[in-house]
RORODREN-51041 format. One record per residue (C-alpha): residue in three letters; z, x, y. Coordinates in steps of 0.2 Angstrom, whole numbers, plus 5000, padded with zeros to 4 digits. Example, Ala and Ser with C-alpha at 12.3 -4.5 7.8 and 13.67 -1.06 7.14 Angstrom:
ALA503950624978 SER503650684995 
% end
This chain:
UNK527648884928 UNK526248914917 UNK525848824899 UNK524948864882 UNK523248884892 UNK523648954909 UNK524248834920 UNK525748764927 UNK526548624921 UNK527148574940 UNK528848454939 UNK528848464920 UNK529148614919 UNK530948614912 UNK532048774918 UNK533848804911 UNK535148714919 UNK537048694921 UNK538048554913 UNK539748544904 UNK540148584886 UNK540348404883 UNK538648344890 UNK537748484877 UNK538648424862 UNK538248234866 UNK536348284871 UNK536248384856 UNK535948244847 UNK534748114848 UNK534947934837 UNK533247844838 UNK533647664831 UNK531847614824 UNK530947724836 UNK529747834827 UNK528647914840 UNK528148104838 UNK527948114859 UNK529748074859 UNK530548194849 UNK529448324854 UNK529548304874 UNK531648284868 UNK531648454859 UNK530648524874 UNK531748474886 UNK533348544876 UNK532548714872 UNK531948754888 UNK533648684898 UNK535048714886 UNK534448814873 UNK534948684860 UNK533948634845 UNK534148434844 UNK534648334829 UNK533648194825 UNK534748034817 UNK534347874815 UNK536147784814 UNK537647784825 UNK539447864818 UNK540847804830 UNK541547994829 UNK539948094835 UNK539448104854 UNK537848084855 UNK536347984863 UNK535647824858 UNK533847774862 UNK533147624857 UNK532147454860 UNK533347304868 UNK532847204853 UNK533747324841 UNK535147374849 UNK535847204859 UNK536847154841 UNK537447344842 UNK538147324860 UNK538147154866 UNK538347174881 UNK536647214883 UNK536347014879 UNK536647004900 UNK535447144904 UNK534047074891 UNK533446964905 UNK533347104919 UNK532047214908 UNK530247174913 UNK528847264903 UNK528947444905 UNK530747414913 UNK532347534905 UNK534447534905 UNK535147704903 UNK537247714903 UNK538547814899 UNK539647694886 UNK541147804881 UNK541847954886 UNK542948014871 UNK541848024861 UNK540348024875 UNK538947914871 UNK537447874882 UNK536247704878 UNK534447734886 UNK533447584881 UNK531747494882 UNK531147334884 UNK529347414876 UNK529047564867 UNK528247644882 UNK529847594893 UNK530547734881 UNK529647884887 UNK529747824906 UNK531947804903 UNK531947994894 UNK530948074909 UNK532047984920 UNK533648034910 UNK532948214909 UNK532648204929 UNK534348144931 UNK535048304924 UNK534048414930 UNK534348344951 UNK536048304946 UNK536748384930 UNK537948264928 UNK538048094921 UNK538847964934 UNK537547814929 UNK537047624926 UNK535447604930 UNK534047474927 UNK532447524931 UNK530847404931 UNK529047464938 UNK528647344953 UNK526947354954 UNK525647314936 UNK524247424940 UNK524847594944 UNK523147694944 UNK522347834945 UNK520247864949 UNK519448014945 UNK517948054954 UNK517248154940 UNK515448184933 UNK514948204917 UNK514248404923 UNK516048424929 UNK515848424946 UNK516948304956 UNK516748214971 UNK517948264985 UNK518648364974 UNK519548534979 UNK520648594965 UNK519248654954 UNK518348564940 UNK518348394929 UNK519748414916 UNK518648284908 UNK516948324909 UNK515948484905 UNK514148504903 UNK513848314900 UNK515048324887 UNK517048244884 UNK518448374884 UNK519848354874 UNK521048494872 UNK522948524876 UNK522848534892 UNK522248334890 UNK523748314881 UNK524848374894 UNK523848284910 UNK524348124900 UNK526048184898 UNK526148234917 UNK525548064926 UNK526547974912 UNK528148044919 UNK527847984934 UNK527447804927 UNK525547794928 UNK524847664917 UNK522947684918 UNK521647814924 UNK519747784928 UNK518947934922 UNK517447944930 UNK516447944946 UNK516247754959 UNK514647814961 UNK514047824945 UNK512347894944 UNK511247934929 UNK512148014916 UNK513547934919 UNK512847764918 UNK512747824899 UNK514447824897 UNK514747644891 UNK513447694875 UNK513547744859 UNK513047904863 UNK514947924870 UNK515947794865 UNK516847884850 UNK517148034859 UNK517847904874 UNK519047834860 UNK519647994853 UNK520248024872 UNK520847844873 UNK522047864860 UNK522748014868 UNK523047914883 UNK523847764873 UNK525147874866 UNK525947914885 UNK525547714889 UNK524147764899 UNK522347654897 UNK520747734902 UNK519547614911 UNK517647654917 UNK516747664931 UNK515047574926 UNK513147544937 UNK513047364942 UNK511347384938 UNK511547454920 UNK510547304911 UNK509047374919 UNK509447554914 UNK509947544896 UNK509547354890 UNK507647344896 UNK508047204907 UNK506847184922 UNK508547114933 UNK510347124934 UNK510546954943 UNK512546894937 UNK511746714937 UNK510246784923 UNK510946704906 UNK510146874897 UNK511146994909 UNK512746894906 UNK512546914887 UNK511947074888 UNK513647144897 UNK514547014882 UNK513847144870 UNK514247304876 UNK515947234881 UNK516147204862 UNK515447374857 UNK516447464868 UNK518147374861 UNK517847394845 UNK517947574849 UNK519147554860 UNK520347414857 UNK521547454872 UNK520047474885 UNK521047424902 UNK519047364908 UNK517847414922 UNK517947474941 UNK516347424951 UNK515547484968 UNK514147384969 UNK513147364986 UNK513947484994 UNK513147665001 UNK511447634989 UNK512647574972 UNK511447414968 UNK512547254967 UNK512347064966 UNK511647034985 UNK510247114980 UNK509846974970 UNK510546844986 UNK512246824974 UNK513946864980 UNK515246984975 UNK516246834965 UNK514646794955 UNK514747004951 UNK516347024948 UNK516746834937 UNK515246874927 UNK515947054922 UNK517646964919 UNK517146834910 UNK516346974897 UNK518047064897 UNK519246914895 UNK519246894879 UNK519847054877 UNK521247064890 UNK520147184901 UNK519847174921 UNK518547204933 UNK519347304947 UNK517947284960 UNK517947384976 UNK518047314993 UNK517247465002 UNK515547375006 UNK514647385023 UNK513047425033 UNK512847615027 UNK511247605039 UNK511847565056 UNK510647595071 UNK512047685084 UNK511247605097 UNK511947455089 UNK513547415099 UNK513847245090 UNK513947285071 UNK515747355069 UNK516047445053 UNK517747415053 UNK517447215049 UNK516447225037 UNK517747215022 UNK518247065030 UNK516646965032 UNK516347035015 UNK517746965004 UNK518946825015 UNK517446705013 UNK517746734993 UNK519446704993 UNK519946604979 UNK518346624972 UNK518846784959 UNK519246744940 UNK520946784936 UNK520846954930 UNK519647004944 UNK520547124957 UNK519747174972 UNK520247374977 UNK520547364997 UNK520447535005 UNK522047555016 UNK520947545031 UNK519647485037 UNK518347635038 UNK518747775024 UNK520447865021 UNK520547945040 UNK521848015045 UNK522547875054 UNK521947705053 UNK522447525056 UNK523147445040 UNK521647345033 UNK521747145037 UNK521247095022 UNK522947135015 UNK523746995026 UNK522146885025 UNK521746835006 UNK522846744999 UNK522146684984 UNK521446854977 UNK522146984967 UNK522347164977 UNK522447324974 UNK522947464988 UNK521847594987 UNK522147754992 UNK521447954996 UNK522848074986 UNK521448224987 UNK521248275004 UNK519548235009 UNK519848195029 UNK521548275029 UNK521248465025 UNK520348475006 UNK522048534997 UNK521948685010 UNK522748625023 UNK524548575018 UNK524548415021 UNK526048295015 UNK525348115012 UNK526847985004 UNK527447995023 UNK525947905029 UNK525847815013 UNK527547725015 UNK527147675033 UNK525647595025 UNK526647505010 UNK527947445023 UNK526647375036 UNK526947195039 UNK525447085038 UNK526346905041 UNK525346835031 UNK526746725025 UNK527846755042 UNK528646885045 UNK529247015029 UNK527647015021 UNK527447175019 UNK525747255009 UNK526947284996 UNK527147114992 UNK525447064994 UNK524647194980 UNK524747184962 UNK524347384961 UNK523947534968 UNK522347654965 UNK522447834968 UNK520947954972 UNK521548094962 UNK521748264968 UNK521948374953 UNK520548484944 UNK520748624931 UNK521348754943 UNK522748824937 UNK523948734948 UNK523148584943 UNK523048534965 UNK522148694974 UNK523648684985 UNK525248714975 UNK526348594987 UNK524948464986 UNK525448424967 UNK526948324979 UNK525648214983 UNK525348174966 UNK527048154960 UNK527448064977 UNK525947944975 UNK526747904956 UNK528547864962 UNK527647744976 UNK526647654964 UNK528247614950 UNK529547584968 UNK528547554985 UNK530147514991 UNK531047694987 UNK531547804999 UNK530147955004 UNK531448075007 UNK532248034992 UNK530748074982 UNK530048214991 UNK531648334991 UNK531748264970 UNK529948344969 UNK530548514976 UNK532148524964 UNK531248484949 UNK529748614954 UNK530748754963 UNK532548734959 UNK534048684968 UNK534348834979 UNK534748754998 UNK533548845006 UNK532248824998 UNK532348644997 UNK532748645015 UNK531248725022 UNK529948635007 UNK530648485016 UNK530248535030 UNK528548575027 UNK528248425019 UNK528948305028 UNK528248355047 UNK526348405039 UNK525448245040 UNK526048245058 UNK525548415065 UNK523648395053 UNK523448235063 UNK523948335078 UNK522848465080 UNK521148355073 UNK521248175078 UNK522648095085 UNK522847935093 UNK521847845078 UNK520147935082 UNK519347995068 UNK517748065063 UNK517748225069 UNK517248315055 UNK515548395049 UNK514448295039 UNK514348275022 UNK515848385017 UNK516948325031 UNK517848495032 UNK518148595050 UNK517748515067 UNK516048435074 UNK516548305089 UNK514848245088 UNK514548265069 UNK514248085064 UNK514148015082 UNK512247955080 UNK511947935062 UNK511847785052 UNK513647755045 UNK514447655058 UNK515647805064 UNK515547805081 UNK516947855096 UNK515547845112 UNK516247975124 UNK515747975139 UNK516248095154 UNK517447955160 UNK517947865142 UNK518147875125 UNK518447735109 UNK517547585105 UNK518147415111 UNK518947305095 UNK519847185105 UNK519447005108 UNK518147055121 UNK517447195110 UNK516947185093 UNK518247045089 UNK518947175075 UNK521047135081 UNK520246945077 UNK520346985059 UNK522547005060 UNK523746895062 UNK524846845077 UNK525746945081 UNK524647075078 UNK523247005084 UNK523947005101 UNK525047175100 UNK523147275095 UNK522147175106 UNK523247225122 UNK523247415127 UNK524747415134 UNK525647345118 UNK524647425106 UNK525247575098 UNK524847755105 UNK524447815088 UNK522947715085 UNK522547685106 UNK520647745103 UNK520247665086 UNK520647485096 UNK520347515113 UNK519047615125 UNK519947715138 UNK519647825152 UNK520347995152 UNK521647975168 UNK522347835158 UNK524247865158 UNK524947855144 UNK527047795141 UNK527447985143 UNK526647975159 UNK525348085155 UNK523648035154 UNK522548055139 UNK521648185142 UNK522948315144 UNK524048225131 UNK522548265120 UNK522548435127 UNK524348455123 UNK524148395105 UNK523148535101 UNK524148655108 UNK525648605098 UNK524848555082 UNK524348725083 UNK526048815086 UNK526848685073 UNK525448745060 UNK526048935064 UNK527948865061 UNK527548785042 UNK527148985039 UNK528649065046 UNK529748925035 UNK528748965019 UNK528949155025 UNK531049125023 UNK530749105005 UNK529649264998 UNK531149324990 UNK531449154983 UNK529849084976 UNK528849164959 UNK527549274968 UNK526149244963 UNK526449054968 UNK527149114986 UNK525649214988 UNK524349084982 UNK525348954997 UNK525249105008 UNK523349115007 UNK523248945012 UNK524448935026 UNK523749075035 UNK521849005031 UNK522748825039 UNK523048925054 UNK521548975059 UNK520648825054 UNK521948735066 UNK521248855080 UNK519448835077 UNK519948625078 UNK521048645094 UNK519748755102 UNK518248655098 UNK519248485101 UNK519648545117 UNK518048645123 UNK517248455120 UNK518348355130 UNK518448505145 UNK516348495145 UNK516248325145 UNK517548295159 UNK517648435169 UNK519448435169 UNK520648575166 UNK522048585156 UNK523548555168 UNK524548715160 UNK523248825162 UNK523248885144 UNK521448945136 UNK520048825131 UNK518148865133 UNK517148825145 
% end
């Protein structure tokens, strides 16, 4: 699984593979009709070698006797096949047809609406053989969502926040990296349809504020036109305070006619490096990044005034939603943390420019491992929105833990908000989705190798939310391990019961914030229970949660019916997310007809013996899997394991000291 510099190529990596005679003669030759892309022919000639041991012929027009494959743009090729005249109209941008259209002699038709569709229809084509190794297809494929993104957290010293799998492929020493394993990144996320990638850090602090200047712009656009070749646009996090950092101006107020024409110039400076710049992301007044109510403007007086500079040049301002009081006095029993996006943004709904979208975490507080869909995604209606959400594992392990994440994801795309009636799902409501990224330059590219599933996982979701999880997690273990029934068997296994059995042995039932401070790794009950961030669960030796209902904090206001009524009722509201909505005392009993306490007891227990399970399935497989690759999962699994000890014991130890009460089935837990 290893490439040209030492690391693995992860689903690309292209083994041989079975197919009939017939299928290697037609494959072994490629006519491109008025395609001329490098990336394709070589990506074709890869694919080829490494699974057929064939060397392709390149032709660039059809002969009625040959078998071959025919790629090409829909423009080009419907006076060649008319029936393609009735599929014209199904292709959106980016959207493909791939068909088998003879047999004697065979002849398969891949083609693009755009020249990028083109490279998403041959990875697919190649992904069909390689799952399938047959041929039995009509397909049309369109992406469903515009803005299928990734953000790096990346400084410009390499480092990355929440990052676990090793350093920037970007960054090094305060300088750009371009080299082939740049190449290959683009290569990998374009497969799985990604079509733009924020390079660098939210938080973007003083060398990376320099990032927009000439000082880096033509080494930006030499990594630019990288990215373009795979369809992929780069966009940049920015300072919303930069025209006091680099222009000399004494303010950044939006409404200041010399900060608007200030950011009008460095948009132009930084397209005229970079003609296909996809624009800016902006965290402004939010955990001490300066913004536009330090000024008393809003965020739509922020984010139209960046828009306006970008307009021009087809660029957005994709501003972050995550804004709230970062200096909470605990004591505080009326500020709510998890409102705050709401208050925030619904009074601004409708006041956003066009290409002005606002990035909406999936929950209200920040990527836990269980939270209530955000409200906001059934609330504006008038506003672009973008899903954002945590592919590296900052609450849900660190890439140590395995911890399978499209399971949860899906439940989040599939939430109904009603925000039109019933069947409006988040799906429908965003325009994108935005993922934290979780790879570095380990040479696994993830830390964990199973966590590169969440990567490829997090892609199929963005180009189909409506596709199948299962579908997509057992194609992600054919196309990296092979298709040897056991192995897929117990991979799916892992993957698909992980999420559960993390969330059971930290913090079920929607609880949260048990973690230690600042690198939220390990358990700490009490770790952020009187600080200043709003993150609060308020146990007591007779209850636990804070109230969100209609006669708490009012946070089940912000949903709609029936939502509204289904949270705000303990009774009806679901058991998974009981202590993010409700405050409830221990002896409460739950549907199973144990009370909390001992069911949070018996969570810990089992998440535990779960954890040890995972191990034993990966275990099956040592004869199976590449060593070096079952040894480095192995490390991991067993250091899982005895982090899901120190979590059960420590969770448990609290709850028993605060409450006095033992566990019903005597098992161990300190005292």
């Amino acid at each position: 699984m290893k490439g040209k510099q030492n690391y693995d190529l992860c689903w690309l990596n292209y083994r041989p593979i079975n197919i009939s005679d017939d299928l290697k003669v037609t494959l072994k030759h490629l006519v491109l009709i008025n395609v001329d892309s490098k990336i394709i022919r070589d990506e074709y000639k890869k694919f080829c070698r490494s699974s057929f041991n064939i060397n392709p012929q390149f032709k660039s027009s059809i002969s009625n006797m040959d078998s071959c494959v025919i790629l090409g743009l829909i423009k080009d090729l419907k006076n060649l096949f008319p029936h393609l005249n009735s599929v014209e109209s199904s292709l959106k941008m980016g959207g493909f047809y791939i068909t088998k259209i003879s047999n004697h002699p065979m002849k398969i038709l891949i083609v693009g609406s755009d020249n990028i569709s083109l490279l998403y229809a041959l990875f697919k084509f190649f992904e069909i053989l390689r799952i399938n190794s047959s041929l039995d297809l009509n397909i049309i494929e369109n992406p469903k969502l515009d803005l299928r993104l990734l953000n790096h957290w990346d400084n410009l010293d390499g480092t990355i926040e929440r990052g676990y799998s090793g350093k920037s492929v970007f960054f090094k020493d305060n300088k750009i990296i371009i080299n082939e394993r740049t190449y290959d990144y683009a290569r990998l996320i374009a497969s799985i349809g990604i079509n733009g990638v924020v390079i660098n850090n939210v938080n973007v602090k003083k060398n990376e504020i320099e990032l927009i200047t000439s000082k880096y712009l033509k080494r930006l656009s030499q990594l630019a036109e990288v990215f373009k070749d795979y369809g992929i646009k780069i966009y940049l996090s920015i300072n919303f305070a930069s025209p006091i950092y680099l222009g000399n101006l004494e303010t950044a107020d939006p409404l200041d006619k010399r900060v608007q024409n200030w950011w009008k110039e460095k948009v132009k400076e930084i397209y005229e490096f970079i003609p296909n710049f996809g624009g800016f992301l902006v965290k402004a007044d939010s955990e001490f990044n300066p913004g536009p109510y330090v000024y008393g403007r809003t965020h739509a007086d922020g984010a139209n005034m960046l828009s306006e500079a970008l307009s021009r040049y087809n660029g957005i301002v994709i501003w972050r939603a995550f804004v709230y009081n970062c200096m909470q006095d605990w004591r505080d029993y009326k500020t709510d943390r998890a409102k705050a996006a709401f208050e925030n943004f619904m009074p601004l709904d409708g006041s956003f420019n066009d290409n002005v979208y606002l990035q909406i975490k999936f929950g209200p507080m920040d990527f836990q491992v269980r939270e209530p869909v955000s409200p906001l995604f059934g609330a504006l209606k008038k506003t672009n929105q973008i899903l954002e959400i945590q592919i590296t594992q900052e609450y849900t392990g660190q890439q140590i833990h395995l911890c399978y994440l499209p399971t949860y994801w899906k439940e989040i795309l599939n939430f109904d908000t009603y925000a039109e009636g019933k069947n409006s799902e988040v799906k429908k409501r965003i325009r994108g989705i935005a993922g934290v990224s979780n790879i570095g330059d380990d040479i696994n590219w993830t830390g964990h190798d199973l966590a590169q599933a969440n990567l490829y996982g997090f892609g199929r979701l963005s180009w189909n939310p409506d596709e199948d999880v299962e579908k997509i997690t057992k194609d992600w273990i054919v196309l990296t391990f092979g298709k040897k029934e056991k192995v897929i068997n117990n991979i799916f296994y892992m993957l698909i019961k992980s999420h559960k059995i993390y969330e059971k042995y930290t913090t079920p039932f929607g609880l949260g914030w048990m973690v230690n401070p600042g690198h939220h790794y390990g358990p700490n009950p009490e770790g952020y229970e009187y600080s200043h961030w709003g993150t609060y669960h308020r146990a007591n030796y007779e209850a636990i949660g804070v109230d969100r209902t209609s006669k708490g904090t009012g946070f089940t206001l912000q949903y709609n019916s029936p939502w509204r009524e289904i949270f705000d009722n303990i009774e009806t509201c679901p058991e998974e997310l009981l202590l993010f909505f409700h405050r409830v005392r221990y002896d409460y009993k739950l549907k199973s007809g144990k009370t909390l306490l001992q069911s949070i007891y018996d969570l810990h227990f089992e998440g535990v013996e779960e954890a040890e399970l995972l191990r034993e399935k990966w275990i099956e497989l040592k004869d199976e899997i590449e060593d070096t690759i079952f040894q480095r999962v192995l490390n991991r699994l067993n250091m899982q394991i005895e982090h899901a000890k120190e979590w059960r014991d420590v969770i448990n130890t609290y709850f028993y000291r605060k409450t006095g009460i033992p566990d019903e089935k005597g098992r161990k837990i300190y005292p």
